[in-house]
Structures are given as structure tokens and as C-alpha cells.
C-alpha positions in Angstrom: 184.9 -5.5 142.0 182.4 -8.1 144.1 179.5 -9.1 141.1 175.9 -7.5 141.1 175.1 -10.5 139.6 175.1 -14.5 140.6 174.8 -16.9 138.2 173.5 -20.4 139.7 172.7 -23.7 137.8 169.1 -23.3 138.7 165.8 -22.6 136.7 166.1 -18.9 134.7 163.1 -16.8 136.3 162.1 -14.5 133.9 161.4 -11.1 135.2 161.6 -8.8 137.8 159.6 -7.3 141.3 161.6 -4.0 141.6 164.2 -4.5 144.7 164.9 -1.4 147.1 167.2 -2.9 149.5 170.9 -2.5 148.4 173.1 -5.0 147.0 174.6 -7.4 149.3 178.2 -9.2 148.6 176.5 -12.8 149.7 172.8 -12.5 148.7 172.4 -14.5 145.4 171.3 -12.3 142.5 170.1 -12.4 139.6 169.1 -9.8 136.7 165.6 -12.3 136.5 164.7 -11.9 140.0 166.5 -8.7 141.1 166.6 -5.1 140.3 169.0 -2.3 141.6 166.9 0.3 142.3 170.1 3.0 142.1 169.4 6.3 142.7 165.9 5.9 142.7 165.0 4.5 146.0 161.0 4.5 145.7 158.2 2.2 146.3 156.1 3.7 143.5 152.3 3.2 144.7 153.1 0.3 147.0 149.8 0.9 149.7 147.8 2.6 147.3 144.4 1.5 145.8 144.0 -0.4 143.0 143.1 1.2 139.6 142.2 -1.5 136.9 142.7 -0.8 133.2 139.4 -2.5 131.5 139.6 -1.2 128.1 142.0 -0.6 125.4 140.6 2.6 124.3 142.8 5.9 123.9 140.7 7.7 126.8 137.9 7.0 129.2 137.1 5.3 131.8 138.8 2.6 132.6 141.2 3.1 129.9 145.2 3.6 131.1 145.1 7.7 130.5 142.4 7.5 133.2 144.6 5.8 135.2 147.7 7.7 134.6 145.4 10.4 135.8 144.3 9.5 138.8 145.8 11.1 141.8 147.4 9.5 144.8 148.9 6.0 145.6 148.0 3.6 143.1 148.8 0.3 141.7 148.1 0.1 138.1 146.6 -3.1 136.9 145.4 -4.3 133.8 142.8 -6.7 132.6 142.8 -6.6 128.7 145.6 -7.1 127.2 146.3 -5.7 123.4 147.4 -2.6 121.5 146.4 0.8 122.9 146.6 3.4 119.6 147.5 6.6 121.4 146.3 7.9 117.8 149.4 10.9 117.9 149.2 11.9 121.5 151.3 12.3 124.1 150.2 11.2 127.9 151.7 13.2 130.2 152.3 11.2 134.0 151.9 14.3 136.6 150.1 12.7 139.3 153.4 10.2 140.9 153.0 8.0 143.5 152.2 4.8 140.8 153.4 1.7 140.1 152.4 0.7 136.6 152.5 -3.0 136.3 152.2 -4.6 133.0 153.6 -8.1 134.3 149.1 -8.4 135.3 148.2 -8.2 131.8 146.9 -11.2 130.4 149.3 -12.1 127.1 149.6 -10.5 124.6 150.5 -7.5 126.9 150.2 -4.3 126.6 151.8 -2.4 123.5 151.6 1.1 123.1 151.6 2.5 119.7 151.5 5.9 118.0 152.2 8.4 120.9 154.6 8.7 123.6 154.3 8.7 127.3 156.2 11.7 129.3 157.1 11.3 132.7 156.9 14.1 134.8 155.8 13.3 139.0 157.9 11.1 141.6 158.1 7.9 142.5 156.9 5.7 139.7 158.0 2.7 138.8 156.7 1.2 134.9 156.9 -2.3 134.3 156.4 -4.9 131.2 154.7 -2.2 128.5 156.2 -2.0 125.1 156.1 1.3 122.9 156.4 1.3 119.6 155.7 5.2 118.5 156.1 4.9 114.8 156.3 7.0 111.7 152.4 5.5 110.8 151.9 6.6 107.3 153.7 10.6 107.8 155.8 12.3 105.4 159.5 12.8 106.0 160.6 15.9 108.3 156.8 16.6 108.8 157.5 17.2 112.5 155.3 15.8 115.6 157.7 13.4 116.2 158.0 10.8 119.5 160.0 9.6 121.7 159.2 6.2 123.8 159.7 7.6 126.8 161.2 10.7 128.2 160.9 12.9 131.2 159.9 16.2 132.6 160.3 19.0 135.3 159.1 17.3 138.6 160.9 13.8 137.0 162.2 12.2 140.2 162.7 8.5 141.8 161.4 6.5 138.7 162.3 3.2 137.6 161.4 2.0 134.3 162.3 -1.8 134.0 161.6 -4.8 131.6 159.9 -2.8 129.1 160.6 -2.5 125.2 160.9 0.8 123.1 161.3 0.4 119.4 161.3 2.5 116.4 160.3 6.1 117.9 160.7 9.1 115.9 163.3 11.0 118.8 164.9 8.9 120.9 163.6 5.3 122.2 164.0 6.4 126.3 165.3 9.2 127.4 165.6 11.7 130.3 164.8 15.1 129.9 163.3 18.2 131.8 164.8 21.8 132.4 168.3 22.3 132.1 169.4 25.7 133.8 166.3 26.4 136.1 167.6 28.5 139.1 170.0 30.6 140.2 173.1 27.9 140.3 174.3 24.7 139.2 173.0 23.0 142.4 169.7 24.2 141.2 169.8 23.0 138.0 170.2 19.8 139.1 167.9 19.4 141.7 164.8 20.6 139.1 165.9 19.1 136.2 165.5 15.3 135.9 167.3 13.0 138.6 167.6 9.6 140.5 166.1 7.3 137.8 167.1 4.1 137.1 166.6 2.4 133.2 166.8 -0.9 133.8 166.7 -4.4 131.8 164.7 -2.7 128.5 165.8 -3.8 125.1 166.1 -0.3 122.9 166.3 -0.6 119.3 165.6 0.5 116.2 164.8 4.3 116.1 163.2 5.5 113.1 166.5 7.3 110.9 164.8 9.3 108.3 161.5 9.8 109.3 159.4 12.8 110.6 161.9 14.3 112.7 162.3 17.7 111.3 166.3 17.8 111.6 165.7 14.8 109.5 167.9 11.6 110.6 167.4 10.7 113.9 168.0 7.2 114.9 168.4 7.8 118.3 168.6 5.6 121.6 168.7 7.5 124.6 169.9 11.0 125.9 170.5 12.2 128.9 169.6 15.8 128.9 171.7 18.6 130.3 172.3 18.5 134.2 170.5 15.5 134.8 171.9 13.6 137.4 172.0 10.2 139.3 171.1 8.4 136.1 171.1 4.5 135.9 171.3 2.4 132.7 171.8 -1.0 134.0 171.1 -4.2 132.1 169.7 -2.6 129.0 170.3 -3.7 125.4 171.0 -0.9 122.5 170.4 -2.0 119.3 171.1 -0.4 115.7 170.2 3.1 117.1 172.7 5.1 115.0 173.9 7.4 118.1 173.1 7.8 121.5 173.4 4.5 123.3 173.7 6.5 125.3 174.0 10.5 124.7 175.3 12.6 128.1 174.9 16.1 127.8 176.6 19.2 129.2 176.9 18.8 133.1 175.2 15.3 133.2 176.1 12.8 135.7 175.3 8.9 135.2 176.5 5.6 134.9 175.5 2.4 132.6 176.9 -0.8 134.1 176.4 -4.3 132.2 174.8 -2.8 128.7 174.6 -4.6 125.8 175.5 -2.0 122.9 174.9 -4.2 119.0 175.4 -2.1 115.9 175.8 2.1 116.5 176.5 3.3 113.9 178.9 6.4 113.9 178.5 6.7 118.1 177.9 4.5 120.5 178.3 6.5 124.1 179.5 9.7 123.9 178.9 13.1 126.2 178.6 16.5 124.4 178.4 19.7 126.0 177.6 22.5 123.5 178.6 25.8 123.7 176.0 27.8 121.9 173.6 26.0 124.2 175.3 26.9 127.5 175.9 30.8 126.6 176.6 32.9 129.7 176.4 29.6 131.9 179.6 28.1 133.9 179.9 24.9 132.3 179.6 21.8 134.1 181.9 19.2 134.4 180.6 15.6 133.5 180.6 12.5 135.4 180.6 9.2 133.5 181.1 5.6 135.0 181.4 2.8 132.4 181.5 -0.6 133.7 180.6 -4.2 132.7 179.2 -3.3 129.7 179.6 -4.8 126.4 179.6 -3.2 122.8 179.7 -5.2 119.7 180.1 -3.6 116.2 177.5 -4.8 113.8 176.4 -4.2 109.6 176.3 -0.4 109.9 178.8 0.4 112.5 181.6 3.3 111.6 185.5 1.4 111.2 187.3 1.5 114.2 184.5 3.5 116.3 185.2 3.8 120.4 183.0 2.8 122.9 182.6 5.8 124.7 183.9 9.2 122.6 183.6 13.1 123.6 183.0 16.2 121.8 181.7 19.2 122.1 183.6 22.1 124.4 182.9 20.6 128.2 185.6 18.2 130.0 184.0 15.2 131.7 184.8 12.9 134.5 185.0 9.3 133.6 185.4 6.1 135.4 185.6 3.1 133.0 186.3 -0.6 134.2 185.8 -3.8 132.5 184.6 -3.2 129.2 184.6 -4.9 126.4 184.4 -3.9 122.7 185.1 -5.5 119.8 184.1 -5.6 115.8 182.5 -8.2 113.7 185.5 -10.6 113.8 185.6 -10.8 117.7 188.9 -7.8 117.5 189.1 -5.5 120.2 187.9 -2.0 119.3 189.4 1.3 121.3 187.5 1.9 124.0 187.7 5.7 124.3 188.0 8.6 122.0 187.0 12.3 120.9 185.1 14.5 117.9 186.6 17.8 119.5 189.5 19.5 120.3 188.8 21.4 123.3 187.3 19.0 125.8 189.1 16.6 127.6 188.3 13.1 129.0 189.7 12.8 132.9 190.1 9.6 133.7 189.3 9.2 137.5 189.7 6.2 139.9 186.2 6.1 142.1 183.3 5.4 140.0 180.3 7.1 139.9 177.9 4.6 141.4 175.3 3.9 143.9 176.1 2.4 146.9 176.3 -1.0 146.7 176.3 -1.3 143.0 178.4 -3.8 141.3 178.7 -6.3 138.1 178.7 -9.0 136.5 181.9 -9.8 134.1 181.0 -8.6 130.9 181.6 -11.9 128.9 178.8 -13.1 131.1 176.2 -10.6 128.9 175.2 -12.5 125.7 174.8 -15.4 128.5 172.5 -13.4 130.3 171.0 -10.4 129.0 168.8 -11.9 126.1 166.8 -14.2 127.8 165.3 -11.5 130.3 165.5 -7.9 128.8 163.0 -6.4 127.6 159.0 -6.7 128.4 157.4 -9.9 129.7 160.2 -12.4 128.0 158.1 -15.5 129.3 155.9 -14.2 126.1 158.3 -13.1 123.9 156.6 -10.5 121.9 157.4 -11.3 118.1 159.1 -8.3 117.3 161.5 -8.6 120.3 161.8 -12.3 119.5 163.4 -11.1 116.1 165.1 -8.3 117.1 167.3 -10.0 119.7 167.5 -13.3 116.6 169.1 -10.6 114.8 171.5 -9.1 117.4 172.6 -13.1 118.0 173.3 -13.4 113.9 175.0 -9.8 113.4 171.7 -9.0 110.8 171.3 -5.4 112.5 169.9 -2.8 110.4 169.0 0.8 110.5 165.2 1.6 109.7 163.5 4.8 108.3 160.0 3.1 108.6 158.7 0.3 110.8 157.7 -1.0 107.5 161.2 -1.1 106.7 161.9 -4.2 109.7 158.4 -5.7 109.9 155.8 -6.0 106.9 152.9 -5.4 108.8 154.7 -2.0 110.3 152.7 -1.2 113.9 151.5 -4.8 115.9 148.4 -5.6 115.7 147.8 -7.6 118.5 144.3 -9.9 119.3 142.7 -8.3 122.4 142.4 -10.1 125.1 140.6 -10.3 129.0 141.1 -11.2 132.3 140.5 -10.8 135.9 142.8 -9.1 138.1 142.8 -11.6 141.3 144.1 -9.5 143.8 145.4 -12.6 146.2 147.3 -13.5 143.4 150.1 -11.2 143.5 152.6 -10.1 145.9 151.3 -5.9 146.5 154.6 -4.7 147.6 156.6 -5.6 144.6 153.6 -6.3 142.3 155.4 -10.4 141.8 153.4 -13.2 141.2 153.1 -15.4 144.3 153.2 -18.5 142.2 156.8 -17.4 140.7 157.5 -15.9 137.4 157.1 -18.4 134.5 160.4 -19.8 133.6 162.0 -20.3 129.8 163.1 -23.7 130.5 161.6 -26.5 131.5 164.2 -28.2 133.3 167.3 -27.1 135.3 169.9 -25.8 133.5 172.8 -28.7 133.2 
């Protein structure tokens, strides 16, 4: 396969404008500079007005709800730049047609804490926000519980890339919406969930026992039921215990050039269950795996697969150039199953969008760390240690965010300034100046 990715001895821009044109076999790229849009071919609010975000309150004018709100094309900008408490809610995205760009925030950013955000309109593309849900002082199994990010009925064309998700109470990002509405299979896929692309996030640390009410539930990301033309390109998993990723029944996807460090008794693995598909046909899966990279770390089960299957439904897959391997650098297996019905069927044309390709997956740990995750020119301190620990094999579950930092939730000093309009490149929402760069000199 041609690469997705070039690698040139030239300057590391950190970040990304979201690219909609597809990939080319001569163009230069670069995970910094360049994102594959997949499936979701949008522009987001490209045209629209501009909608500044002046305060870090929950609510209100000017805050980011309000914004969310707002109907029509828009370009989200922000001029503070701090920790917005949700204080336990969820904000629900209905009104589409947004790009959300935290890249404007002056540093530190733009954290989100104690809530979740739900995506549920078309055409949105979310940029450089962390969220960091949190357990925040609740008893064990008391419910309520959060993911990061996950999605809803009318969930289509959305790109969520260079963001960071850590220690939510479900799963850290996921896709959701209704699995079996309509009369037939094409149906169900065409109102649940579809073309969305998850791209260059760093995912890590799920909350295990915490308030979920089926109690642990260190979790990553699932792809619910029927959802189809998922992307997970470029992420990095980290010591979720399962679902990095989970596909379920009749889910069609592909992760290409993932980082997977420390799952503990799964890392991918698809799962159609029966009691939840009673009186439905059941769906055949299709999985591509390709480029990616999974690395056994402190609490990972002996011996476990990359990619294993269970459950009752047979799924499609397409796996090319993967590595896996344990702590000592040995190769682990890179497929295997939990069930005895279901069958993997290995197939030879991946499941990809056009003009989707890879980088070689020893290229990763190169790569991957020094621009996943939200605005790496200002490595939040959390994501600073998180991917310190992935490089030194010190991953660990957590039950609390106590449990990885001392001061549990940020706390961040707020901060202003001016969104200069002339500053930034509209259509892609880059700065004209160029993105600030880790190094100071070329790469040698």
C-alpha cells in the first residue's frame, strides 16, 4: 500500500486545518498538517458567521452552550481560555453546520470538565478541546455517569480531531445513536450514526470503578450497533481496559495507524449480542485493521490478540500491517475469539475510503506523540504525563482522577484574548502565520 503519510526532514508543524480533498500518492503529508477527512466529507461552518465564546461560564451569553446553540453556519471561536465546569450536564449539539475551533483559544485552552458533550446534527467538525468528565467526589455505582464524547440520531459528517478525552465515567469517545430504526437494515444504517472520522485524539484513562452503575467501566471507545463509515485514524488508546476500540453487531469501520498502550483484557474486538438483536436478521460486520500499533503494558491480560471476536455475529475483516507485541518487544497474536459461534472472515479489500492509506507502523512512536491529542504546541500537563508514561511502560488503570493526578479535575488560570479575524485562514480555521512548531531547528 502507497503511505498516507510522508515523513520529510523538515520542521514538525504541530497541528491540523481539517483537509477535504482526498489523499494523493505524490502530495507530501503529514499527520501535523493534514487530516483525512474519511467518510465524513464536510466543511463544518466554513462561510458561516462568527460566534465568539467570551466567558467560561456553564450557560449564558457568550458562554460555549450558547454557542452550541445557535442555529446555522457558524465558526466557533474562543477568547478566554480556561476550564468550563459543565457542573453534571450534558450539552447536547443539535443545531450542525459548526466548526468548533479550539486551536483560537489563547493557552491554556479550553478543558471541559464534569459533563459530556453529545453530538447529534451534521457537519461539525471539533477541534483542540480536552474533556475530562470525572468521577468529582460521587459514590461508586451511583449512576449519572459520562462519556467524553458520543453521538446521537441525526449524527452525520463529523470530524472530531486533536482533541483529548480522559478519565470519563462510560467511554472516552464514542459513536452512538439508534440502532434498529426502520423497516430494514439499510435503514438502520442510514439513521443511526455514520460517516465520522476520530482523528489524532489521545484517549486514555477511563474511570474503572467509578459511578457507572454496572460498576467497572474503563472504557475507550464503542462503536454502537449499525454504525457505519467509522474512521479512527491516528488516535492513541491508552490503559482503557476494553474497547480501544468496541464494534458492535452490524458495525462497519476501520482504524488505520492507532497507537493501542496497555488494554487490559481487550484491545479491539466486535461483539454482536444476541439478546440484544431478538427478532432482527443479524448483520454482518466489517472491520479493516491497518497500520496500527498495539503495545502490551503493566495491566494487559498474557498473551491477549489485537483484534478478538465474540458474541454470536460473523464479521468481515481486513487486517494488513499490524504490529503487536508485549513488554519485551515479542510479537503478540494478532487475532482471536471469546465465542464459539461467530466467525472471523478474513477478506482481501479493505474497508476504506477512497484514497486512504498508511504510514508503516514502526513509523508510530516516531510520529504519533508529538501531535495527538489537543493543542501539542502547549502540551497540556496531564497529556504531557500521560504520553511520559506510555514512552516508559508506567500505564495504569484508574477508578478516580485522584488516583493519576493529586489535584484530580485541572484547574487551569483563565485567560483572554482577542479573536483577530485577519489572523486565521476561515476555510480551515489555520493560522496564517503557521502552526507553532516543537523544535526549534530542523530536524537533523
Amino acid at each position: 500500500m502507497r503511505k498516507l503519510w510522508t515523513l520529510a526532514p523538515v520542521v514538525l508543524l504541530v497541528a491540523s486545518g481539517t483537509g477535504h480533498a482526498q489523499g494523493s500518492s505524490t502530495a507530501p503529508l503529514h499527520p501535523a498538517t493534514y487530516v483525512h477527512a474519511g467518510w465524513a466529507q464536510t466543511a463544518g461552518g466554513k462561510g458561516g458567521k462568527i460566534i465568539r465564546v467570551t466567558t467560561l461560564a456553564a450557560d449564558g451569553p457568550g458562554s460555549l452552550k450558547a454557542a452550541l446553540d445557535t442555529p446555522g453556519p457558524r465558526i466557533v471561536v474562543f477568547e478566554v481560555g480556561g476550564v468550563i465546569d459543565m457542573g453534571g450536564a450534558s450539552y447536547t449539539l443539535r443545531e450542525g453546520r459548526v466548526t468548533i475551533a479550539g486551536q483560537t483559544a489563547p493557552d491554556p485552552g479550553i478543558t471541559l470538565v464534569r459533563g459530556e458533550l453529545n453530538l447529534a446534527a451534521a457537519d461539525v467538525i471539533l477541534q483542540h478541546v480536552s474533556i475530562r468528565p470525572g468521577a468529582y467526589g460521587r459514590p461508586k455505582r451511583s449512576g449519572r455517569d459520562h462519556d467524553g464524547i458520543s453521538t446521537g440520531e441525526g449524527a452525520r459528517r463529523l470530524i472530531v480531531d486533536h482533541c483529548s478525552f480522559s478519565w470519563a465515567t462510560d467511554e472516552n469517545l464514542s459513536v452512538g445513536g439508534p440502532r434498529f430504526k426502520g423497516a430494514t437494515p439499510d435503514d438502520w444504517r442510514e439513521t443511526t450514526s455514520h460517516e465520522i472520522t476520530y482523528s489524532h485524539n489521545l484517549i486514555y484513562e477511563g474511570l474503572a470503578e467509578s459511578v457507572h452503575l454496572k460498576g467497572e467501566h474503563s472504557k475507550g471507545t464503542l462503536i454502537h450497533d449499525n454504525a457505519n463509515r467509522i474512521l479512527l485514524l491516528g488516535n492513541v488508546y491508552a490503559s482503557n481496559r476494553e474497547r480501544n476500540a468496541l464494534f458492535k453487531g452490524g458495525a462497519w469501520g476501520a482504524m488505520v495507524n492507532n497507537l493501542i498502550y496497555n488494554p487490559g483484557g481487550k484491545a479491539v474486538h466486535y461483539n454482536l449480542i444476541a439478546h440484544e438483536w431478538v427478532g432482527r436478521p443479524y448483520q454482518v460486520g466489517k472491520i479493516t485493521l491497518a497500520g496500527n500499533v498495539y503495545r502490551a503494558g503493566p495491566g494487559t491480560a498474557e498473551r491477549l490478540p489485537l483484534f478478538t471476536l465474540g458474541g454470536v455475529g460473523d464479521v468481515e475483516l481486513f487486517e494488513q500491517d499490524n504490529l503487536a507485541q508485549d513488554r519485551h518487544g515479542q510479537p503478540l497474536p494478532l487475532t482471536g475469539r471469546y465465542t464459539s459461534s461467530a466467525q472471523i472472515v478474513p477478506v482481501r479489500q479493505p474497508y476504506l475510503p477512497a484514497g486512504l492509506n498508511w504510514l508503516p507502523p514502526r513509523e508510530l512512536e516516531k510520529v504519533l506523540p508529538l501531535v495527538v491529542g489537543s493543542r501539542p504546541w502547549a502540551r497540556d500537563p496531564l497529556d504531557f504525563k500521560q504520553l511520559s508514561d506510555i514512552a516508559e511502560d508506567r500505564g495504569q488503570f484508574v477508578n478516580d482522577e485522584t488516583d493519576s493526578h493529586p489535584d484530580g479535575l485541572p484547574k487551569r488560570k483563565p485567560s483572554q484574548r482577542a479573536f483577530v479575524e485577519a489572523d486565521w485562514n476561515l476555510d480551515d480555521m489555520s493560522p496564517k502565520a503557521g502552526w507553532p512548531s516543537l523544535f526549534t531547528q530542523v530536524a537533523r
